[in-house]
C-alpha positions as CSV (number, residue, x, y, z in Angstrom):
1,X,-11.5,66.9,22.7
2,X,-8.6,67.0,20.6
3,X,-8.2,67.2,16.7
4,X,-6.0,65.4,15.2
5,X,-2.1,67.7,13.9
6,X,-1.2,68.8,10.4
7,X,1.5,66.7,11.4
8,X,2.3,63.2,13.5
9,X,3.3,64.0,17.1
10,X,6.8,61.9,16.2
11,X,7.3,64.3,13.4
12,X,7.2,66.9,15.3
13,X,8.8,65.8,17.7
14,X,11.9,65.4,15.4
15,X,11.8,68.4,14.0
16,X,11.8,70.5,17.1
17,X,15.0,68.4,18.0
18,X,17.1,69.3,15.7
19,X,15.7,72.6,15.9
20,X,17.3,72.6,19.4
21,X,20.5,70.7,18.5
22,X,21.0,73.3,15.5
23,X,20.4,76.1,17.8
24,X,23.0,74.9,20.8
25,X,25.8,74.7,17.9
26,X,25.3,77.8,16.7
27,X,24.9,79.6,19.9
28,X,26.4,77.7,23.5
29,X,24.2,80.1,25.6
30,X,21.1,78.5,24.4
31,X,22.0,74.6,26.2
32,X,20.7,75.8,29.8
33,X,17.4,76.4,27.9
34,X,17.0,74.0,25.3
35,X,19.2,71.1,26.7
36,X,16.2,69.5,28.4
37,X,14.3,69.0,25.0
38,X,17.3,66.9,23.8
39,X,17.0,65.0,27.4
40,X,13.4,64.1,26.3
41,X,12.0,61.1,24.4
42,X,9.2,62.5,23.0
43,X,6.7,65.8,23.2
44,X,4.8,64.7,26.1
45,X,7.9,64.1,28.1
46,X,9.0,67.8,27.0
47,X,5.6,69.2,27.6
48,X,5.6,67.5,31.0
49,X,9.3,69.1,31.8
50,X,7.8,73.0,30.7
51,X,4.8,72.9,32.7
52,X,6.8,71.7,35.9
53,X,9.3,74.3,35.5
54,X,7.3,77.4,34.4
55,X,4.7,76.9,36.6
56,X,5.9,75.8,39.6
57,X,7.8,77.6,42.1
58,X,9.4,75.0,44.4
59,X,11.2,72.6,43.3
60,X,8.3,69.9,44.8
61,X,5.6,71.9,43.1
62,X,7.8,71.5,39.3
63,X,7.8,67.9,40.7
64,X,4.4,67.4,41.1
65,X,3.0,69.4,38.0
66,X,5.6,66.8,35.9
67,X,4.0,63.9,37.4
68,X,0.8,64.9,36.6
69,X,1.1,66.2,33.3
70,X,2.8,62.8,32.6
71,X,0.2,60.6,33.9
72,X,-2.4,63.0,32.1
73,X,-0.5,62.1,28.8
74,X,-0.1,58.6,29.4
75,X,-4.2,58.3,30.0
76,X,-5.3,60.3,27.4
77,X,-2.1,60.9,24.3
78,X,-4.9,63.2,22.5
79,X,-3.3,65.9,24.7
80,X,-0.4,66.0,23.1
81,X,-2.0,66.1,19.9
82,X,-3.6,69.1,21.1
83,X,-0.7,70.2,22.2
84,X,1.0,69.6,19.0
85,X,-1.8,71.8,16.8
86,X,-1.6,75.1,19.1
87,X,2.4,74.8,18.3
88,X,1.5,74.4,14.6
89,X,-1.0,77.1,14.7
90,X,1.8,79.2,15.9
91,X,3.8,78.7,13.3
92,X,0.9,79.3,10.8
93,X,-0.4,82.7,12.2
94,X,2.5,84.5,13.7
95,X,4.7,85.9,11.1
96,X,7.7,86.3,13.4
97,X,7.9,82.7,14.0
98,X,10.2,80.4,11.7
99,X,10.2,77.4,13.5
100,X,8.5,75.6,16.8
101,X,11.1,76.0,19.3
102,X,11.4,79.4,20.0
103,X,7.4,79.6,21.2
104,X,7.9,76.2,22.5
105,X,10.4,77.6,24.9
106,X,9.4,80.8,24.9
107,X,5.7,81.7,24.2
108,X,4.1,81.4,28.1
109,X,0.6,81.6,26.0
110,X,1.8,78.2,25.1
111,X,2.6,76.8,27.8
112,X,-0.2,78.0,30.3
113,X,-2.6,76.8,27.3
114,X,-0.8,73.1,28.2
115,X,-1.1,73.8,31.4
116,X,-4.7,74.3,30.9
117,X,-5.2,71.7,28.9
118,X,-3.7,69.2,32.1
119,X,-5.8,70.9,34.7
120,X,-9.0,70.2,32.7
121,X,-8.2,66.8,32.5
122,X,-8.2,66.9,36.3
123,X,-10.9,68.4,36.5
124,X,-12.9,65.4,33.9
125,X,-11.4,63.2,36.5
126,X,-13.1,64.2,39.1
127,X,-10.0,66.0,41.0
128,X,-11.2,69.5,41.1
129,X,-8.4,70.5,44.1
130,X,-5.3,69.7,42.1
131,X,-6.8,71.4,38.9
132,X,-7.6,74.0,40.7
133,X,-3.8,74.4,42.0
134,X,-2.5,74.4,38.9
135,X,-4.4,77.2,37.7
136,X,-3.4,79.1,40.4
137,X,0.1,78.6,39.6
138,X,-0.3,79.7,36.1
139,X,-2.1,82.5,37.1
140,X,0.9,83.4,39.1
141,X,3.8,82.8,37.3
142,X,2.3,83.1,34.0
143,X,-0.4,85.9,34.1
144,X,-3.3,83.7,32.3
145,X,-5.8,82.7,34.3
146,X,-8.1,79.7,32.7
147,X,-10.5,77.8,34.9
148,X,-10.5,74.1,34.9
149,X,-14.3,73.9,33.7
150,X,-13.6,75.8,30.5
151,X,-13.8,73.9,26.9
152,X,-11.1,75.0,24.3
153,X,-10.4,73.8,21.3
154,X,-7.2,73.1,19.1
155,X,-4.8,75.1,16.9
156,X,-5.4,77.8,19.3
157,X,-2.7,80.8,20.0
158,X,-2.9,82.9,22.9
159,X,-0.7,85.7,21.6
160,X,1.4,88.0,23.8
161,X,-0.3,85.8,27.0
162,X,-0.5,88.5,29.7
163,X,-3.2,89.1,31.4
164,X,-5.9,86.6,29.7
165,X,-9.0,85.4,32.0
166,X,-10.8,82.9,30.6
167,X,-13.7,81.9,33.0
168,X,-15.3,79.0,34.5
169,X,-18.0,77.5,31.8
170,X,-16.6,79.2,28.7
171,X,-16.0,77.6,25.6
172,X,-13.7,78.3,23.2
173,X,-13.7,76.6,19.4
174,X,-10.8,75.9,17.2
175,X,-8.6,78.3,15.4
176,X,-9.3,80.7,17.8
177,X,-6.9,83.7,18.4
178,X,-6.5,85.5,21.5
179,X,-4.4,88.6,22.4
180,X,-3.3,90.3,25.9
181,X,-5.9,91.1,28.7
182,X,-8.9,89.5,27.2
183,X,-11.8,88.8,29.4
184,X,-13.9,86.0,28.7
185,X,-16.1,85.2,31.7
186,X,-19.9,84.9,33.1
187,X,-22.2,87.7,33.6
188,X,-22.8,87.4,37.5
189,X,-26.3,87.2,37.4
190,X,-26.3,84.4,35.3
191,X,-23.4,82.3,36.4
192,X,-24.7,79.0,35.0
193,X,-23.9,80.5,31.5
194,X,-20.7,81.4,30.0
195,X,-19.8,82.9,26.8
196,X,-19.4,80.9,23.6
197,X,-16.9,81.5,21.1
198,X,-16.7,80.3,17.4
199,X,-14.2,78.8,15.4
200,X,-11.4,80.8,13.9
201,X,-12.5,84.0,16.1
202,X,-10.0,86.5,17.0
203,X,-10.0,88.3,20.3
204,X,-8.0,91.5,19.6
205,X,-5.9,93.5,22.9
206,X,-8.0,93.9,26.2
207,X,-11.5,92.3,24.5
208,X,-14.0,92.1,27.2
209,X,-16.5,89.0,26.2
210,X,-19.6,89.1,29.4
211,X,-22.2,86.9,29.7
212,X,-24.6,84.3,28.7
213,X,-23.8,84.8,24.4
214,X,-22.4,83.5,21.4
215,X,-19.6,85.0,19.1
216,X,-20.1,83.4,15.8
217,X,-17.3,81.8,13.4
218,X,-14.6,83.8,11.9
219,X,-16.0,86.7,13.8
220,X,-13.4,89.8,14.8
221,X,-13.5,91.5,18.3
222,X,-11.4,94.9,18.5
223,X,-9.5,96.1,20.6
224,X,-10.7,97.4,24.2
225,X,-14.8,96.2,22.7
226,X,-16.9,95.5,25.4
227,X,-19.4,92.6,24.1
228,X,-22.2,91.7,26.0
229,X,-24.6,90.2,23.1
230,X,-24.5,88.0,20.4
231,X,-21.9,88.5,17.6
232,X,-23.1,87.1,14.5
233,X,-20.4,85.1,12.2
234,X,-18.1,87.1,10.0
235,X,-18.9,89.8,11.7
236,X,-16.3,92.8,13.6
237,X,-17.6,94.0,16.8
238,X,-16.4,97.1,18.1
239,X,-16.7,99.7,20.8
240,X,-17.8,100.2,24.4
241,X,-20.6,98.8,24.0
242,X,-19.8,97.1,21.1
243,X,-21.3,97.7,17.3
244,X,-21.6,95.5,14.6
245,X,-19.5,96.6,11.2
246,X,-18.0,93.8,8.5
247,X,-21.3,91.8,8.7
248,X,-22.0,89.3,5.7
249,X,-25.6,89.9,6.1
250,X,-27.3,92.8,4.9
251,X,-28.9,94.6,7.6
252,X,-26.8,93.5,10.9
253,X,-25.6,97.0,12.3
254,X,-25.8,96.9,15.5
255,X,-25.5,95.2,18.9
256,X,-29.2,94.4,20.6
């Protein structure tokens, strides 16, 4: 499931802590948000802390999501390198971003991709209720909506993470970029089918991705497009419905 980071976990894992300890000198304010991180042994155990306390609203539910995303990390550490190759991908594609702790405390794309990442583990395990309550407490408190069932890849950055649905069956590859309120879901006349998407897409602002189809690698959706077919790799698709323009191959205009 997981690809291995540009970096080692414990690598990291150092660097984000004295990311925190350099930020808490130079500005007190910033211990009530980053002192946990500097209370943590490792990433899982600071992954584990986020998820509990963005996600849950009770203090039994931040509890419970801890205990889970621990134990999800203790039987299968790839997590965490997944986890460890969305924050690097961060870092590599948002040009705001200078270091990993600011998204690491506070990109929610990040941490309701974590989130996700724990739920589908549940869900491989054959505990489809408690996935299913964590994504409903994402959903809530986070805006992002991803159902247990879904594949996703590494190195991926949910950018802006408002208002992102990404349904039941859908698979998304590596690399992949996705912006606010984008749709990614079954057609529901087909629901046994679910939209594929390449590596190294992007999924620009309020993308709508429908149905049984496959959006090829390194391919661009724009903004507001509504795709219901095929996207062909390389290629932009555009538009309500969407149009093909940017293809590699001669002769690919249009959407069929």
């Amino acid at each position: 499931m997981a690809g291995p980071a540009t970096a080692t976990c414990d690598d990291l894992w150092r660097l984000i802590r004295r990311e925190a300890e350099a930020a808490v000198v130079a500005d007190p304010f910033l211990e009530a948000s980053a002192a946990f991180i500097l209370d943590q042994g490792d990433l899982g155990g600071a992954l584990a802390f986020l998820i509990g306390r963005r996600i849950g609203r009770a203090e039994a539910d931040r509890a419970q999501f801890m205990r889970t995303a621990r134990e999800a990390y203790a039987a299968e550490p790839t997590l965490v390198d997944a986890a460890a190759s969305d924050l690097e991908a961060i870092l590599r594609r948002d040009p705001a971003i200078t270091g990993f702790l600011p998204p690491l405390l506070n990109f929610k794309g990040y941490v309701a991709l974590q989130a996700w990442r724990v739920s589908n583990w549940l869900w491989r395990d054959d505990r489809p209720d408690l996935a299913r309550l964590m994504q409903s407490a994402a959903a809530d408190q986070l805006q992002i909506s991803i159902h247990p069932s879904a594949h996703i890849g590494t190195a991926v950055f949910l950018d802006h993470g408002t208002g992102i649905i990404i349904g039941a069956l859908a698979s998304v590859g590596d690399e992949v970029t996705i912006l606010q309120n984008v749709t990614i879901a079954r057609h529901q006349d087909d629901p046994r089918n679910a939209p594929k998407i390449g590596h190294g897409v992007l999924l620009s602002a309020g993308a709508t991705v429908i149905g049984n189809l496959s959006i090829g690698d390194f391919a661009k959706i724009g903004a507001g497009a509504l795709v219901t077919s095929d996207v062909p790799a390389g290629c932009t698709a555009v538009g309500v419905p969407a149009r093909l323009t940017n293809c590699v191959e001669a002769g690919v205009s249009a959407l069929s």
